[in-house]
C-alpha positions as CSV (number, residue, x, y, z in Angstrom):
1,X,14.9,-12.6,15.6
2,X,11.8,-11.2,17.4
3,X,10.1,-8.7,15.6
4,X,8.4,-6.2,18.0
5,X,4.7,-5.7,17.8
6,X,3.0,-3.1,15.1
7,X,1.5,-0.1,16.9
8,X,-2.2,0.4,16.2
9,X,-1.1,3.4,14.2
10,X,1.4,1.5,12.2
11,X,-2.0,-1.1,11.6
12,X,-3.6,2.0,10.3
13,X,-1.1,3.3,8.0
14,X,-0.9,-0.7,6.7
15,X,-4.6,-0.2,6.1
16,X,-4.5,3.1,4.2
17,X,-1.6,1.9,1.9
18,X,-3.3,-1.6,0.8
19,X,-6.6,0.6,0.6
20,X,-4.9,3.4,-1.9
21,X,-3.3,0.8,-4.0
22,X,-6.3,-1.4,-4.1
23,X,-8.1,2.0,-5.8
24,X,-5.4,2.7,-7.9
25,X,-5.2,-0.3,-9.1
26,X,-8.6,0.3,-10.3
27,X,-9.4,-3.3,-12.9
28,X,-5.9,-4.2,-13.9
29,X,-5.6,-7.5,-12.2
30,X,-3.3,-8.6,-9.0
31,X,-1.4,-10.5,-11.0
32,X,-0.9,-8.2,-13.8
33,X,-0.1,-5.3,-11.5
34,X,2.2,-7.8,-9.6
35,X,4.1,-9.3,-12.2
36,X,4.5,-5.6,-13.4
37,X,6.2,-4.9,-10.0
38,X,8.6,-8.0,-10.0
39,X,6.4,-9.5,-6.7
40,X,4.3,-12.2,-6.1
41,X,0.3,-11.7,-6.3
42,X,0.2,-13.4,-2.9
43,X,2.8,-10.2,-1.5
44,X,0.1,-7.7,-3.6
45,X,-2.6,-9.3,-1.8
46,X,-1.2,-9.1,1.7
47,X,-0.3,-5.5,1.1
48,X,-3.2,-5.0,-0.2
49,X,-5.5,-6.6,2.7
50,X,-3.0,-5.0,5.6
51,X,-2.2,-8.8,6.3
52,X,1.6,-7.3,5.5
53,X,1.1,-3.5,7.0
54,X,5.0,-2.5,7.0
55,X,5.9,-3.9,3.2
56,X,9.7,-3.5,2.6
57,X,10.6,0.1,1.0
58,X,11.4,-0.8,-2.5
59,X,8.5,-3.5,-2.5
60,X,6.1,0.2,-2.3
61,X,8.4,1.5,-4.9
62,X,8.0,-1.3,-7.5
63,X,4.1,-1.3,-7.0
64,X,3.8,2.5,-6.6
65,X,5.7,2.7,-10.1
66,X,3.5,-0.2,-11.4
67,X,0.5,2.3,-10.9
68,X,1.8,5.5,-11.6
69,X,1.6,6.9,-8.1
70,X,4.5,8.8,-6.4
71,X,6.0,8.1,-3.8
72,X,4.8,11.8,-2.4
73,X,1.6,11.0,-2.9
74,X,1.8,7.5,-1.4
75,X,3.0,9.2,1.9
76,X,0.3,12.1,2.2
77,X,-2.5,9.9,1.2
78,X,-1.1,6.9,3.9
79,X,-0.5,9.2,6.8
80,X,-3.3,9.7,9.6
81,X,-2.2,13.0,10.6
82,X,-3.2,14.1,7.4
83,X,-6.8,15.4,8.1
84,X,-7.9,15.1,4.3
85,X,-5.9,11.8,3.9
86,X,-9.3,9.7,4.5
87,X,-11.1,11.9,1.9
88,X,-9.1,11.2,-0.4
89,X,-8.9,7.3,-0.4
90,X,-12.4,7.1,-0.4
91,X,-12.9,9.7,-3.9
């Protein structure tokens, strides 16, 4: 199977995502927040880093309920047409 090539905007979004869970996270530990979600730290960690930019919908819904975020939230904060989307991550 090939899998077609990510758009620089899907990179982006990748980037956002790993970026607000890396900040919610806050000190809990990759592993803790992992084993939380059912995943692998090494699957955290490639989300986290945008190494794995288009994770598989109910991987973001085991992690998002592992931190408390909704899944609203995850997709305002993660898109780049929101125009205080980058404010945001960075609070």
């Amino acid at each position: 199977m090939v899998r077609t090539p990510l758009t620089p905007l899907e990179r982006e979004r990748g980037e956002r995502l790993g970026t607000l869970l890396r900040q919610a996270r806050g000190d809990r530990s990759m592993v803790e927040v992992a084993a939380q979600a059912g995943l692998s730290a090494e699957t955290l960690r490639k989300i986290e880093t945008g190494r794995a930019p288009t994770p598989a919908f109910f991987t973001v819904v085991a992690i998002a309920g592992a931190l408390g975020l909704s899944l609203d939230e995850l997709a305002v904060l993660c898109s780049p047409l929101e125009p205080g989307g980058a404010e945001l991550l960075s609070a």
